[in-house]
Each structure stands twice: as structure tokens, then as C-alpha cells.
N, C-alpha and C positions, 0 to 999 in steps of 0.2 A: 716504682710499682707499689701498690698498698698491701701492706702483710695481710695474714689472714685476720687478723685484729680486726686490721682494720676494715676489710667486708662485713665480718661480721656485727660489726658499728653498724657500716652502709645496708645493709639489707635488712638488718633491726628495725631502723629508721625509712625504710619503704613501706610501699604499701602492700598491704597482708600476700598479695599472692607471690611477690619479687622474695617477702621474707620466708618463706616457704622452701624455695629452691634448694634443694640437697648442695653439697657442698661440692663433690665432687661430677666427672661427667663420663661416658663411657668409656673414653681412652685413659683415664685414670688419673687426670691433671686435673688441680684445680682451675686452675687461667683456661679459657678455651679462647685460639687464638684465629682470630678473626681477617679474613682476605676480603678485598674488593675491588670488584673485576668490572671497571668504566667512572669514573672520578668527574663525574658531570654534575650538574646541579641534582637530580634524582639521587647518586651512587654517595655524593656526598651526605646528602640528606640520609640516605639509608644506613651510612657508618654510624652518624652521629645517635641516629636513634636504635641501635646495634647494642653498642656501651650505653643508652641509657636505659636498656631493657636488661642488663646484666653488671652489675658492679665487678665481675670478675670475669669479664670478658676484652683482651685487649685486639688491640692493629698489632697484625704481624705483618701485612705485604699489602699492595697496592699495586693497581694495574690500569694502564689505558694505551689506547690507542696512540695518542699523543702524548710523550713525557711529560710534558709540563703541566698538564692538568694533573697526573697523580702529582707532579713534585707540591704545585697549588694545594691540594688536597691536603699531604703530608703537612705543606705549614701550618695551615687552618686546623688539624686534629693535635699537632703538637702546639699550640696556641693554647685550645680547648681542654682536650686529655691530656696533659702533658706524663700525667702518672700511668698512662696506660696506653699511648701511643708507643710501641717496639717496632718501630723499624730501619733497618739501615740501607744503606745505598744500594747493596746487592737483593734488596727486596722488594725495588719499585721497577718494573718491566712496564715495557714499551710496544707498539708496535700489532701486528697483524694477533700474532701467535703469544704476546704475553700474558695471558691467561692460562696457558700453559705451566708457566714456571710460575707463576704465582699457584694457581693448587698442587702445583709439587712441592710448594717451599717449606711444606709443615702444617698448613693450615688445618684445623675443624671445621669451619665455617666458613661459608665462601655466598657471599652478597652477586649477584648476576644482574647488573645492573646499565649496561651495553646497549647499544642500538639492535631494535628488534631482530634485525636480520640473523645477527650473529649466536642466536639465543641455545636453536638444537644443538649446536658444535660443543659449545662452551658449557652446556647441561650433563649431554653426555657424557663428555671428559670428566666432568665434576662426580658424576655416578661413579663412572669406571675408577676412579681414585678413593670412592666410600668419604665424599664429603658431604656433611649435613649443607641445607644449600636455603636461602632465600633469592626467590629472582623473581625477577618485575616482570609486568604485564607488557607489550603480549609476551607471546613464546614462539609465535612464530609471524611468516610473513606470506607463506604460502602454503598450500595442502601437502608437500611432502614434506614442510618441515612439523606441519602439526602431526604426523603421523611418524616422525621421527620421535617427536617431542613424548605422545602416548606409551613406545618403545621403552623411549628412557624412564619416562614415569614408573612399567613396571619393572624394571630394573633395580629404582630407588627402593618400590614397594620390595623384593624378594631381599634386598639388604638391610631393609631398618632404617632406611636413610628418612631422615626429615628432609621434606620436598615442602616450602612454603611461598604461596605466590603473593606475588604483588598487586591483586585485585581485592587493594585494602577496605571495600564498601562491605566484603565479608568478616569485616574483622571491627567494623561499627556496630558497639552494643546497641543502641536504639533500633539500626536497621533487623539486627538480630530477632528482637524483640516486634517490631512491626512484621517482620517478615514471619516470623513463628506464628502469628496469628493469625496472620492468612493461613498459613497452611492447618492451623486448628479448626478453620471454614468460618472466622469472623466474617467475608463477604460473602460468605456462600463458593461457587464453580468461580474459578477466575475464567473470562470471557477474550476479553482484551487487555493489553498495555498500552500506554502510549509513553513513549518515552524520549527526551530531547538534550541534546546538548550542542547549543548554537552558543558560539563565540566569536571573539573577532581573531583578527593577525597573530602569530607570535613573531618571535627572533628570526633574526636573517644575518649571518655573514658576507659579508661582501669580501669577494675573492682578492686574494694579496698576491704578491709578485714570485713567485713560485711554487704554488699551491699546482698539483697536479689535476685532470680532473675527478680523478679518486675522491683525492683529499678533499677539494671542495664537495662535494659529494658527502662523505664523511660527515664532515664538519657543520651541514645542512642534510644534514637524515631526514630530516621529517620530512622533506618534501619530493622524497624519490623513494615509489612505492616498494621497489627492489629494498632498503632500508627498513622502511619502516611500517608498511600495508596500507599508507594510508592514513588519514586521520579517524576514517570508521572504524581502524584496526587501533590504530595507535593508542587513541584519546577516546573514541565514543565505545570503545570496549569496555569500559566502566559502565557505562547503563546497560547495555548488553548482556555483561553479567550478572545485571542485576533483574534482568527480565529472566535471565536462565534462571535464578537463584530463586525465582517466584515462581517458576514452572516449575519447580523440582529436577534441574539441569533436562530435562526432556531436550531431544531434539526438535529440529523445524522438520516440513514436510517439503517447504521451497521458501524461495526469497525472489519476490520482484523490487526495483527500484527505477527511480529518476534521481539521475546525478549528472552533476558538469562541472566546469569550470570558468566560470561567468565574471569574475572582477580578478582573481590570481592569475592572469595568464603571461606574465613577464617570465623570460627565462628564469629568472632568481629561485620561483616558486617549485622549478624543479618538472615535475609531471605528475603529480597530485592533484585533486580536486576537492573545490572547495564547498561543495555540499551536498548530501546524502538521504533522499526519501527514499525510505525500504520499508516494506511489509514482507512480514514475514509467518509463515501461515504455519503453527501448530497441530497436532492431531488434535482432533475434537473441537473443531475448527476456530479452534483460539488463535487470535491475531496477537503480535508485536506489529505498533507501528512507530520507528525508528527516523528521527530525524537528525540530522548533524551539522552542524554548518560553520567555518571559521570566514567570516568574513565581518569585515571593522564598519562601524557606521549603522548595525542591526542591533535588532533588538536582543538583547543575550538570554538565555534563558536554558537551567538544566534541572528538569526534573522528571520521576516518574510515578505514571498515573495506574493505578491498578484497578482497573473496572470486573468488578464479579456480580451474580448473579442475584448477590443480598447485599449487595453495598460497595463502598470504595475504598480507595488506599489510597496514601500520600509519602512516597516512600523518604523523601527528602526533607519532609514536615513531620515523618514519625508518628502520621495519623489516620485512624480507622472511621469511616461512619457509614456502620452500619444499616439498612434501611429502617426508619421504625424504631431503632432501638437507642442510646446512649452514645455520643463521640467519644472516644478514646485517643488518647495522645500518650505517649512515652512521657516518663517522668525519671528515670533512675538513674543512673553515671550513665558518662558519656565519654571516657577517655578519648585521646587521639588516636583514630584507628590505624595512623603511621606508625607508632608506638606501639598499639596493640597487636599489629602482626609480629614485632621481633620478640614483644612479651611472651607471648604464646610459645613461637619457634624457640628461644632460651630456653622456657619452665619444657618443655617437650623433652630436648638434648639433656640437661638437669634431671626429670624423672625416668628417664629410657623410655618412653611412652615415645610414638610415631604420629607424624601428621605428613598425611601425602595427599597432594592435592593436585596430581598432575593430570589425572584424569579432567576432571574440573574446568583447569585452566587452559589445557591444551582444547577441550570444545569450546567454549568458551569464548576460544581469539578463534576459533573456525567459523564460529556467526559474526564477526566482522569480515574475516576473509569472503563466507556466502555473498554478504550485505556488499563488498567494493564487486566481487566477480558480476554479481545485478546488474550491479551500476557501469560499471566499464562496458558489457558487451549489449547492454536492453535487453537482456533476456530473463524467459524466468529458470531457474538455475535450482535444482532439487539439491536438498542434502547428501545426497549419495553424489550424485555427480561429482558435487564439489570436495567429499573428502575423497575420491577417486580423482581428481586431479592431476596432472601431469607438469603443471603449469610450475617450473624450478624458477626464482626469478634470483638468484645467486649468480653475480658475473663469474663466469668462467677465468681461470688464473688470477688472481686478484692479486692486486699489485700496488699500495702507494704511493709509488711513484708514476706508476705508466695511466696511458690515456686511457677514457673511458668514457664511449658515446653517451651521451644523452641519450635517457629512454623518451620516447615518443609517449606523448599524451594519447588515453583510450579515447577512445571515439564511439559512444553505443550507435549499435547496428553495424557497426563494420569492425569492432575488435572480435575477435572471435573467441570464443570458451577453448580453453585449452584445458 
């Protein structure tokens, strides 16, 4: 581990807002020691840039579902950190429930970094313990866990708890900077959005000789809604936020869609679908119109368009023009906003200042959940409805080992709103 010398070499030598950070942190230690709870290529990535937002921040524990990815994890961080990787054998948990004992191990800060499903359980717990928490987008996968999720947000807020979420497009300076200028009325009344993010295929495991069907399940989240919402929830929740984030988090008034599943229909793909036209209809009859699509062999394309009353926006390009008047484009740092959200969340824990953002992010992943509920049943689906939901999509006794039906593909017109 590096003496205090020696941080204070390392934060000398950063850049001005990292050398800023007080020395010590509310629990009265200088080290704040650092848990992460899902060791996948995301939780991994979220360590790494963890320790590189804090020179005095190590790995205390480590958690996954499956041992061998924390133990994977563990090598690759004592590879990397080796001066600041602290953990030992009794601190890498496994399993349904090791999320548990990793924020009981000691932890300050605790990474949430798991498959969507598991997000309200593992939030809560993290509150009710008073741990500062960074966790990924979404938070939830259905309307009672986002109304769980709201719960625990103020929970964090009546504790001082830093709550920072993983919808890193609010943590990119230039969007920051574009988006601030919409709201100073550089296009005049924002009208419409349009907004898109079409891709092709990802990863797929192929089931191995004693995988249960949990586990394969598990181990292919993304493609069983119960997991993951969805890829409108999942993945197209980034432009989504980012259309809230230009309305001033406002709600929708309803959400219609066209959605299927037209080339993914191989068992492997789970009961997800692979693509998502949703309008989404604003007060003051401002549209979002939302397109999503992972299917290989198309054209790819993610961007969004902000149409106002006196000109446009180009949220992805950084650029404004005006009607009539001069282009604007972003010109000033541009850090990585991976980076920038643990920056933030450190310098926060560092000055006792609070950022809670579970408000935010708990509506947020509910207009992806509106946007699939569309698409699944052809309906047009209000906002109220949908955070009044009933629809638990949590298997009942969940088990590792035991079996576990395949969910049936929606069908619009005959799934019904629950």
C-alpha cells in the first residue's frame, strides 16, 4: 500500500480537481475501501476506473454470482493495483446472496454492478448498511422494483449517502455543456426528439454440461426480460436518459410502440426482442421518438436529435444551430465520462457534500420499462399505469441449481398489461 507520501506525490501530480480532495473521509480513515458487487466486464471496468478516480482508494472484497469471475477479477486487479488491491480469500463471495457479505465486510463504497434484475435488493441492503454506493444503469426491470428503487433512494437521501448512477452521458462534459444550452433556450421550446440506437448482435454462451436452467439464464441475462428489461431497458436506456435529461426529467403523458422479434427467434436469444419503435408523448405535446434495434447486417446508427422551436441540437456531435443565428459546437475538455462519474462520486465522500441521483435514475429506467410494456402488449400504455404496475417479473424461490421454465415470448395484442 502507498504511505501518505506517497498520495500525496499521486494527487500533486493529477489533475487540479483529484489534487483538491481532502485527505481524509467521513469515517475517519484515509484509505476508503472499495467492494464490487458483479465482476463482469462492466463491474470490472467500474473497479478499475474506481482506484483511478482516487489514489487512496483500495479493493477490499469482491463479489459475483459465479466464483470464478470475482477470482478472474481478483487476478487482473492484483496484476494492475497490485499496491492497492487488499483482498483475501475470505473476501471474495459467491453465489445468490454474496452481496451480502461483501457489504458487511468493512466496506465504504460499494460498485452495483450485477445484472439488472438483482439491482432493488442489493441497493437496499447497501442503504440499510450506510454504504456510499455507485450502481449501473438500469435499476430496475419492472414497476415494483422502480418503486422499490425510489424508496431506497430516499432512504440514501435522509442518510447522506452518496447514490451515483451509471447513466454516464450525465457525467460527459460536452453533453453537459450542450445540454445546458438548450435549457438557456438556444433552440427556443424543445418540440421533438428523435432518438436512436440500432446495433447489431452481442455475446451468447452456449449452454455446457451441467449448467442448470437458472444458470444458463444467468449467464445470458441479457436476453430474458425477467434479467434484464430488455434491451430498451438495458442498453437503449442511455438515449432515453438522455431525452429525459433535455426535458428537465419531466414525465411522459403515454408511450405507444411497434416491436418484435423478426431475425433473433432461436431459443439461445432467450424471449427478448430485437427491436423497438416507441413514441412517447410529453405534456405540451412534445414527442420522443425512440428507436432501438440489435440486429447484425443493419445499418448502425446512435444518435440524438433535438428539434426546438428556434433551432436544433445534436446531442452526440455537441452541436447547436440555431435558426438565423451562428453554429455552435463544444470546444473545452472532454474527459471520459466512465471516469467522470467515480471522479465526482470520490471528490463528494472526500468533501462530505452528497449527490443522490436515485430519483433520476429510478424514472429514467421506468421510460424504458413504459417503452417495452408498448411494445409487448400493442397498447398505448399511460404513465400512471405503468408506475402502478403489478407486473413482479422475479422468479419465485430462485435457485441455481433448480429448473426454471423459459419465459414465453410477448405477443402484442394478446400479452396483456398487467
Amino acid at each position: 500500500m502507498p504511505s501518505r507520501r506517497t498520495f500525496l506525490k499521486a494527487t500533486a501530480a493529477t489533475a487540479g480537481t483529484l489534487a483538491a480532495l481532502p485527505q481524509v473521509h467521513a469515517g475517519g480513515s484515509d484509505w476508503l475501501k472499495v467492494g464490487l458487487v458483479g465482476c463482469g466486464g462492466r463491474g470490472s471496468g467500474a473497479i478499475e476506473q474506481a482506484l483511478g478516480a482516487d489514489p487512496y482508494a483500495k479493493v477490499w472484497a469482491l463479489a459475483d454470482v459465479f466464483p470464478e469471475r470475482a477470482d478472474a477479477c481478483h487476478a487482473k486487479l492484483k496484476a494492475k493495483f497490485a499496491d492497492r488491491t487488499d483482498i483475501t480469500a475470505d473476501r471474495i463471495f459467491g453465489g445468490l446472496d454474496g452481496y451480502k457479505s461483501l457489504i458487511d465486510s468493512g466496506v465504504d463504497v460499494v460498485l452495483l454492478c450485477t445484472t439488472p434484475a438483482f439491482r432493488p435488493a442489493q441497493l437496499r441492503y447497501a442503504v440499510q448498511k450506510k454504504k456510499h454506493i455507485f450502481c449501473e444503469k438500469p435499476m430496475a426491470v419492472d414497476a415494483p422494483g422502480v418503486r422499490h428503487v425510489l424508496e431506497t433512494a430516499r432512504m440514501a437521501k435522509e442518510a447522506n449517502l452518496n447514490l451515483v448512477s451509471g447513466f454516464c452521458y450525465r457525467y460527459d462534459l460536452p453533453k453537459r455543456a450542450t445540454i445546458a444550452k438548450i435549457h438557456e433556450g438556444a433552440i427556443g421550446d424543445v418540440l421533438a426528439i428523435h432518438t436512436t440506437y440500432l446495433t447489431g448482435y452481442l455475446w451468447n454462451f452456449e449452454r455446457q454440461p451441467g449448467w442448470s436452467d437458472t444458470e444458463y439464464q444467468l449467464r445470458n441475462w441479457m436476453y430474458y426480460t425477467w434479467l434484464s428489461g430488455d434491451h430498451i431497458v438495458e442498453q437503449h436506456i442511455h438515449s432515453l436518459d438522455k431525452a429525459a435529461w433535455v426535458l428537465k426529467d419531466a414525465h411522459p403523458l403515454n408511450a405507444i410502440s411497434v416491436a418484435g422479434r423478426q431475425t433473433r427467434v432461436e431459443e439461445k436469444w432467450g424471449n427478448i426482442y430485437d427491436h423497438f419503435a416507441t413514441v412517447y408523448e410529453f405534456p405540451g405535446n412534445v414527442k420522443v421518438f425512440s428507436f432501438c434495434r440489435q440486429i447484425s447486417g443493419c445499418a448502425n446508427d446512435v444518435n440524438d436529435h433535438v428539434i426546438g422551436s428556434k433551432g436544433s441540437a445534436q446531442l452526440q456531435k455537441h452541436t447547436i444551430e440555431p435558426t438565423g443565428g451562428p453554429k455552435w459546437s463544444y470546444s473545452g475538455e472532454s474527459p471520459n465520462m466512465y471516469d467522470q462519474e467515480h471522479l465526482e462520486l470520490f471528490q463528494a465522500i472526500r468533501s462530505g457534500k452528497t449527490i443522490n441521483q436515485g430519483e433520476q435514475m429510478a424514472y429514467s429506467t421506468m421510460l424504458g420499462i413504459l417503452g417495452r410494456m408498448a411494445g409487448y402488449t400493442g397498447k398505448k400504455i399511460t404513465w400512471d399505469q405503468a408506475m402502478n404496475s403489478q407486473e413482479d417479473l422475479m422468479p419465485k424461490n430462485l435457485d441455481l441449481k433448480a429448473s426454471l421454465p423459459f419465459p414465453p415470448v410477448a405477443k402484442p395484442g394478446r400479452t396483456k398489461f398487467e
